[in-house]
BATOR-691550 format. One record per residue (C-alpha): residue number from 1; x, y, z. Coordinates in pm, whole numbers, always signed. Example, Ala and Ser with C-alpha at 12.3 -4.5 7.8 and 13.67 -1.06 7.14 Angstrom:
BEGIN
PT  num    east   north      up
PT    1   +1230    -450    +780
PT    2   +1367    -106    +714
This chain:
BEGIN
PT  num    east   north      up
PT    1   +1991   -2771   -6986
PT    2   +2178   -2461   -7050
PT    3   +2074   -2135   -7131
PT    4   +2162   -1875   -7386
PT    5   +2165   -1509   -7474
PT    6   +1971   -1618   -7770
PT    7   +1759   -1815   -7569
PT    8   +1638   -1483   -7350
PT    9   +1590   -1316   -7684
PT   10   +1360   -1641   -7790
PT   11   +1185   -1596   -7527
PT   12   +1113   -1243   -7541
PT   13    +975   -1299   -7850
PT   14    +769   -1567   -7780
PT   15    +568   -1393   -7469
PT   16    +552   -1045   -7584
PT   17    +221    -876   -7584
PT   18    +116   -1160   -7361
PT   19    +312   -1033   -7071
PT   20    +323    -665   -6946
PT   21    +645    -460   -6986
PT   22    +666    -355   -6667
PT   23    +806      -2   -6616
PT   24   +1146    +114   -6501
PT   25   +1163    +454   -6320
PT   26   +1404    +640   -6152
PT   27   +1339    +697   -5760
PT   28   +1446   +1055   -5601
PT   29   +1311    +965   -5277
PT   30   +1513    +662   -5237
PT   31   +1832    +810   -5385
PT   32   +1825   +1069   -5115
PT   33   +1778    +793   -4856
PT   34   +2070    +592   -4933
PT   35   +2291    +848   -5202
PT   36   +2304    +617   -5478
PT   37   +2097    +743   -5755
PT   38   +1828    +444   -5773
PT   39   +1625    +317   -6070
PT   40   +1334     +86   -5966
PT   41   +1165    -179   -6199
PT   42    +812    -227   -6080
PT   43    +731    -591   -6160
PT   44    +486    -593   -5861
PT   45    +253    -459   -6137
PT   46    +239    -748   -6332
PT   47    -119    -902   -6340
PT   48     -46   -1173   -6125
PT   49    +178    -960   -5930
PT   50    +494   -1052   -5956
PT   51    +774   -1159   -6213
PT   52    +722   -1513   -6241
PT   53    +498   -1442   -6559
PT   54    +777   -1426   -6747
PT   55    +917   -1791   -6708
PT   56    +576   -1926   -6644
PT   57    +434   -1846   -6997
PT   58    +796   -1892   -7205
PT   59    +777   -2291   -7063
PT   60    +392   -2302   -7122
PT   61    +492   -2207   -7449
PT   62    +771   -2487   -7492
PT   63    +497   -2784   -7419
PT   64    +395   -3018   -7745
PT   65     +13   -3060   -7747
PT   66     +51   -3366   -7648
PT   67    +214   -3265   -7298
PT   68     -59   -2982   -7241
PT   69    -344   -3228   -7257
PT   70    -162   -3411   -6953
PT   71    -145   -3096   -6777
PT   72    +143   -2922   -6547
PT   73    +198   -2970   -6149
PT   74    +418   -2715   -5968
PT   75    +543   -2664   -5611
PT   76    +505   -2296   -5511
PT   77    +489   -2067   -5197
PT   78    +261   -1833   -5441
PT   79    +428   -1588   -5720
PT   80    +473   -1896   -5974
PT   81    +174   -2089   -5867
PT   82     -51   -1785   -5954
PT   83    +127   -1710   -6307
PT   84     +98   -2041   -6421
PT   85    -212   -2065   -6313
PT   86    -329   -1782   -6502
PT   87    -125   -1840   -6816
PT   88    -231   -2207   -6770
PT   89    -623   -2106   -6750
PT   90    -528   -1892   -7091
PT   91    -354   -2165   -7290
PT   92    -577   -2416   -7202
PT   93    -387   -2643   -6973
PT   94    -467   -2779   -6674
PT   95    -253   -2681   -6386
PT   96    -220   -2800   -6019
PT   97      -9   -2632   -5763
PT   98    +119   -2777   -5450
PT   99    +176   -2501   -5170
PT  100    +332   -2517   -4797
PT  101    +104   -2483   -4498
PT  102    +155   -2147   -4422
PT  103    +147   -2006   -4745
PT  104     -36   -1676   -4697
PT  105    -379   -1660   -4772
PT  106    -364   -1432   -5083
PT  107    -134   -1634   -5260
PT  108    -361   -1936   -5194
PT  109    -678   -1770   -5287
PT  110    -532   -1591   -5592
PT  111    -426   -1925   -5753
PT  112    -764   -2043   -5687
PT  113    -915   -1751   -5869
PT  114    -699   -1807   -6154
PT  115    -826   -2146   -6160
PT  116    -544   -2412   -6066
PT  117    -613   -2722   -5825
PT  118    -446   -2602   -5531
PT  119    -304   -2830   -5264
PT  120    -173   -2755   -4919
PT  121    +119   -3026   -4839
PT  122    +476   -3022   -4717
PT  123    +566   -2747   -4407
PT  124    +846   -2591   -4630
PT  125    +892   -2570   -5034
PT  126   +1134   -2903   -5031
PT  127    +791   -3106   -4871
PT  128    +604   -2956   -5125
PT  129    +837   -3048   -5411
PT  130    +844   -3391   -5316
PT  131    +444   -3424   -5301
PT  132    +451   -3199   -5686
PT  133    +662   -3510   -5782
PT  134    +485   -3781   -5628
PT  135    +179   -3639   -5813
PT  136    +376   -3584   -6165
PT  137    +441   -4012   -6097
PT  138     +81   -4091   -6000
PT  139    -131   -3845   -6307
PT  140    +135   -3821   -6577
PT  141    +129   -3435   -6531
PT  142    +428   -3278   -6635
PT  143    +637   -3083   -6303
PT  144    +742   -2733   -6385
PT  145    +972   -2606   -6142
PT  146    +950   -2240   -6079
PT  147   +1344   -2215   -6125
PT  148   +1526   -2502   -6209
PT  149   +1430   -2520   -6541
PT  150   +1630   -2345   -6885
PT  151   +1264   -2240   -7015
PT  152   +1196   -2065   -6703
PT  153   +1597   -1887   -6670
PT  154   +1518   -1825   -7039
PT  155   +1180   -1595   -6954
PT  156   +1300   -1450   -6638
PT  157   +1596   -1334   -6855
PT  158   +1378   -1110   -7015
PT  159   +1351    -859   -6693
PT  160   +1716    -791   -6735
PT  161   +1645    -734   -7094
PT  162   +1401    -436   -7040
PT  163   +1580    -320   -6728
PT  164   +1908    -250   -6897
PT  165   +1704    -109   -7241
PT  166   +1537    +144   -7017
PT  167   +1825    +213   -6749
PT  168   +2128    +164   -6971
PT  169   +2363    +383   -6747
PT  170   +2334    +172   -6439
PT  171   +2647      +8   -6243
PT  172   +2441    -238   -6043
PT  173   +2163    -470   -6061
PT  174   +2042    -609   -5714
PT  175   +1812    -923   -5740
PT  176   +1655   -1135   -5478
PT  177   +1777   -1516   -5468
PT  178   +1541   -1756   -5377
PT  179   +1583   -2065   -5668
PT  180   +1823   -1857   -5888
PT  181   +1599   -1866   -6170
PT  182   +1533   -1459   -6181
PT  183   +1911   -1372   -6094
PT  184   +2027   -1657   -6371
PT  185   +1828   -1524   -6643
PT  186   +1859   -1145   -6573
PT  187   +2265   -1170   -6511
PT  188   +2297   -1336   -6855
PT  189   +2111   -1117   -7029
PT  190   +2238    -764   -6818
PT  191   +2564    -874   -6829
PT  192   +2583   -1010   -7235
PT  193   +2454    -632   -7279
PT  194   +2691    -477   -7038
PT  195   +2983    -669   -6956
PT  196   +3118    -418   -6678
PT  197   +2784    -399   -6494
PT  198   +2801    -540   -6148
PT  199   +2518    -818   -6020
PT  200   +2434    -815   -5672
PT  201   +2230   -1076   -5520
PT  202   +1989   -1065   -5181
PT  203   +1917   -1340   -4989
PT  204   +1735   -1422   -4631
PT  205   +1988   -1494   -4325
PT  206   +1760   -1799   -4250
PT  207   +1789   -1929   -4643
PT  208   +2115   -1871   -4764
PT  209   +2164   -2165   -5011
PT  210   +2364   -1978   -5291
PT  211   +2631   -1798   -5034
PT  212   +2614   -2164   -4898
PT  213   +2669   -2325   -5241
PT  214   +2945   -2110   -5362
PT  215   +3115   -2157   -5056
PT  216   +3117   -2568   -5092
PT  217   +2910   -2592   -4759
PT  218   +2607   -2751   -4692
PT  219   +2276   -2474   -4667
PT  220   +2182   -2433   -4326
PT  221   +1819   -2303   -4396
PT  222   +1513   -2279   -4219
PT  223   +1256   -2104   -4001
PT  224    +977   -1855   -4101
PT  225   +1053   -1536   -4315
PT  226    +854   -1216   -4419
PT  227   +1103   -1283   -4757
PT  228    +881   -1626   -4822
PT  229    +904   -1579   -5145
PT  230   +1273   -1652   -5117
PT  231   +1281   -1929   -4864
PT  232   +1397   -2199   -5092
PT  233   +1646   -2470   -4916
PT  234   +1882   -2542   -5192
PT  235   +1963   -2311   -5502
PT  236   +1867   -2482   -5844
PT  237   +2132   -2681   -6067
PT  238   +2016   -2483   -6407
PT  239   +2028   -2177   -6236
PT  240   +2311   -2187   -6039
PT  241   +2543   -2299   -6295
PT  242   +2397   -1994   -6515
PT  243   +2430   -1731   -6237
PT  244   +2773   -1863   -6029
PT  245   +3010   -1680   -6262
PT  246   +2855   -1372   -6338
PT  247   +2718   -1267   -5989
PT  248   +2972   -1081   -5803
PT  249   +2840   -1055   -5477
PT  250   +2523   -1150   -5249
PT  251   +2383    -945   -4986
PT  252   +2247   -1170   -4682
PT  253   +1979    -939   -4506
PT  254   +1834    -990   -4182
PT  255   +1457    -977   -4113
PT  256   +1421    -595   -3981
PT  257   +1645    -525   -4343
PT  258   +1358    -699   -4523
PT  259   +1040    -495   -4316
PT  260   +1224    -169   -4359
PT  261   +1255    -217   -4736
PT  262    +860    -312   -4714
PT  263    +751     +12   -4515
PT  264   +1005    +238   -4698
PT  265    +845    +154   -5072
PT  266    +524    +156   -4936
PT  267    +551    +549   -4731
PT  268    +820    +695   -4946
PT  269    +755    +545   -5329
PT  270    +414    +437   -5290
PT  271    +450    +106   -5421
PT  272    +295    -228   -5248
PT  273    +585    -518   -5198
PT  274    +592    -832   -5031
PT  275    +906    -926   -4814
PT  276   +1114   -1084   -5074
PT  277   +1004    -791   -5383
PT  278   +1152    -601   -5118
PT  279   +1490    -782   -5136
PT  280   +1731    -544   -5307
PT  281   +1612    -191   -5136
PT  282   +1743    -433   -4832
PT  283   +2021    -480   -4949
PT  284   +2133    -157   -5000
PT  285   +1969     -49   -4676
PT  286   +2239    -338   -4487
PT  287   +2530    -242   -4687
PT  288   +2496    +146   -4762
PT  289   +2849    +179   -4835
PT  290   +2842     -95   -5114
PT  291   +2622    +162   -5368
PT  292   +2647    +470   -5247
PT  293   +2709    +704   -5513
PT  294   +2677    +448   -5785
PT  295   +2328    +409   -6034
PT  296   +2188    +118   -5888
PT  297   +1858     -92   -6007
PT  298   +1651    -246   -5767
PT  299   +1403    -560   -5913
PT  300   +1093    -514   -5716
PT  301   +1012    -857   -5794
PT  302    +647    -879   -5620
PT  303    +334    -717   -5469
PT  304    +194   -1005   -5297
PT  305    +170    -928   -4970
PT  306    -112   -1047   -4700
PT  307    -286    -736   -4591
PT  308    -251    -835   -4206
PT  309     +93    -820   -4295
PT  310    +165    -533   -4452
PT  311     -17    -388   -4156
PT  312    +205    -565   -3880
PT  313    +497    -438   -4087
PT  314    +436     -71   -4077
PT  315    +318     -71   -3755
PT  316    +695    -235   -3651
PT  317    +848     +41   -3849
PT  318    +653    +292   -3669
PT  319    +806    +117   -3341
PT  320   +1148    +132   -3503
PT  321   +1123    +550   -3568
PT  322    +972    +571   -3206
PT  323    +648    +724   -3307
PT  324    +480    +433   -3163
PT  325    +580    +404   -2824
PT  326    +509    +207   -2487
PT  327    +526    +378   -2120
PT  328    +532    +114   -1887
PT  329    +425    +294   -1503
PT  330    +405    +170   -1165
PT  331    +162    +371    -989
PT  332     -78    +329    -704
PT  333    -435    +173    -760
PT  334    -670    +486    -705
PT  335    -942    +687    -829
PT  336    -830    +925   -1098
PT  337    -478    +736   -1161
PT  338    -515    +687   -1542
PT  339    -662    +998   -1606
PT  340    -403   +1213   -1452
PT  341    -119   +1008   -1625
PT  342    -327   +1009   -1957
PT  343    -349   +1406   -1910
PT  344     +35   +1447   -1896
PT  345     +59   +1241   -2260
PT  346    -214   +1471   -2374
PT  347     -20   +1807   -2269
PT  348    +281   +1703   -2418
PT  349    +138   +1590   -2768
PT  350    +112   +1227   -2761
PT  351    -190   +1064   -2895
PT  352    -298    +750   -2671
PT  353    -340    +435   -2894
PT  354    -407    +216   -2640
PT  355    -404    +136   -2238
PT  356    -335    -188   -2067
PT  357    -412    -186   -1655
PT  358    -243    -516   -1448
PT  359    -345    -537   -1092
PT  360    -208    -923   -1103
PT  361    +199    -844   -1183
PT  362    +376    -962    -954
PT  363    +627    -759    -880
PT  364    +384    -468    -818
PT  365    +242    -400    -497
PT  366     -78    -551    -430
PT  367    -209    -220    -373
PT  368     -39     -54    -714
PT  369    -106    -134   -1079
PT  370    +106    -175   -1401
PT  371      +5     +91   -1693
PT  372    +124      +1   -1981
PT  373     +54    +293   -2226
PT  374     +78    +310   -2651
PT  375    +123    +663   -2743
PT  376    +177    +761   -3112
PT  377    +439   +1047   -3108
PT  378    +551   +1275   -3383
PT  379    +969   +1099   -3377
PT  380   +1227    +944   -3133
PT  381   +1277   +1307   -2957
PT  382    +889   +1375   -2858
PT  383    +887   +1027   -2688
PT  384   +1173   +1098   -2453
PT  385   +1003   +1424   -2395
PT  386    +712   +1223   -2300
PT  387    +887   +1024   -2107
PT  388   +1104   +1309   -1913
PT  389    +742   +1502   -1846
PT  390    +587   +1207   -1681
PT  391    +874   +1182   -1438
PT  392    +875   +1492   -1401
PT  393    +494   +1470   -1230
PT  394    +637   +1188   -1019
PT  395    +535    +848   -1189
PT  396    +799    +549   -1206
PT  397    +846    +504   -1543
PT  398    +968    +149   -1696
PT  399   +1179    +281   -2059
């Protein structure tokens, strides 16, 4: 099962006009954030909102009649269940997707609406892989993987086709990792065009099964990640064989990396990513150093994020800058107490967001109380100010 350059050029030509070309633009807001000059490919604008189109449709494509009567079944935390799904619904064949408990809501409602059988099993991807099989066994459906697969490298190759036609000065090209398949595809393809390009990939801290892999040592993966999309236990055979010699470094990011990417595209560049589309503006907010000054494109690889989420996200960031900030005071239990304290937030700026009053803490006096105080503030230097003034009027503040 190996791919080819000509193979990601097959492809291309066997999805186009059926797939959007999604567009490439260069980001000024981001390059002044980081000083690399940054290019952005926005494939969270794809109609089923993210890149898996690509290799969904190209091994849609590859089925004999025969094999699309039978139908497909897929394991899939969301991005691949929802394009074949939709490609599925439009070539006529019968798709059923097998997702982990947990999978957010939006994924599991938009591969309903594009009209796949959906079914929750497994509490990771690797459980529901193993119930996608045990179903391909039972029905006689045929398992598409949503990486390890040379029709799916093949169509994912495609990305680093049009990246590299519409950004042909860049020096890097940071992917996300999750199965490979994106990173496999796009490498061959960026780096067949430009040999001298450099291929950075992004993984999770808790799923790190291609730093794992290259390093001979068994994946130690697991536990829940905003980057979901990229929580995959073990990198794929077709993919990793494609990608091993032709990426030249991965970039394991923490969760906060992953949220600040999130809350960074959506306030500064306007654009809607989940935690793993996210993946390389994390990257290159861990490792500054690694691209500064260098033209650097960032695969924004999906927009499917749960609303609640997003949400929780950029209220965290807000937390982060300190313009969302909690005054924790010990006072006395009185008449007036509140609205005295919530007077001295209002003279210095602050907006109160929310109050919290604990009479039951125990290591308060059982004639005092416990305030605990959310004030939205303009930046990290109006909250100490804050802070200073209420000491100032006597009240024991908790930082």
């Amino acid at each position: 099962m190996q791919v080819t350059f000509q193979d990601v050029l097959d492809a291309r030509d066997r999805i186009a006009g059926q797939v959007d070309r999604t567009p490439v633009r260069h980001s000024r807001k981001l390059s002044k954030l980081t000083g690399a000059e940054v290019w952005l490919k926005f494939d969270n604008l794809h109609w089923t909102g993210s890149f898996k189109e690509r290799g969904a449709l190209n091994r849609l494509s590859l089925l004999t009649p025969e094999e699309r009567k039978r139908g497909v079944v897929a394991a899939s935390a969301g991005n691949h269940a929802q394009a074949l799904a939709y490609h599925g619904a439009r070539l006529g064949v019968p798709v059923t997707i097998v997702m982990p408990e947990g999978t957010p809501f939006v994924k599991t409602e938009g591969t309903r609406r594009h009209g796949a059988t959906v079914v929750i099993k497994g509490l990771d991807f690797s459980g529901s892989t193993e119930e996608a099989h045990r179903l391909r066994d039972e029905q006689g459906m045929i398992f598409v993987s949503a990486f390890d697969d040379a029709g799916i490298v093949a169509g994912q190759g495609v990305c680093g086709l049009e990246f590299l036609e519409d950004a042909p000065l860049l020096d890097d090209l940071v992917i996300p990792i999750g199965g490979g398949g994106l990173i496999a595809g796009s490498a061959l393809a960026a780096k067949t065009l430009k040999p001298d390009l450099r291929v950075i990939g992004v993984e999770a801290a808790m799923y790190p099964s291609f730093t794992a892999r290259r390093a001979g040592l068994p994946p130690v993966c697991g536990g829940q990640t905003i980057a979901e999309g990229i929580a995959i236990k073990a990198v794929g055979e077709v993919p990793f064989a494609v990608a091993d010699p032709l990426v030249d470094e991965v970039v394991v990011c923490e969760e906060a990396d992953f949220e600040r990417a999130v809350a960074f595209l959506a306030t500064l560049e306007k654009t809607v990513v989940e935690g793993a589309g996210g993946g390389a503006l994390a990257a290159m907010l861990a490792r500054p150093e690694m691209f500064r000054g260098r033209k650097v494109g960032l695969e924004l690889t999906g927009g499917n994020i749960d609303a609640r989420m997003l949400a929780v996200v950029l209220n965290r960031e807000l937390v982060r800058e300190r313009r969302l900030v909690t005054y924790r005071i010990i006072g006395d239990d009185r008449p007036g107490m509140m609205s005295r304290m919530a007077g001295v937030i209002g003279d210095m700026g602050g907006n109160i967001i929310e109050i919290v009053h604990d009479r039951l803490s125990l290591d308060v006096p059982a004639k005092g109380a416990e305030f605990d105080i959310l004030v939205e503030t303009r930046d990290g230097t109006h909250a100490e100010e804050i802070g200073d003034s209420l000491m100032e009027h006597g009240y024991a503040l908790r930082r």
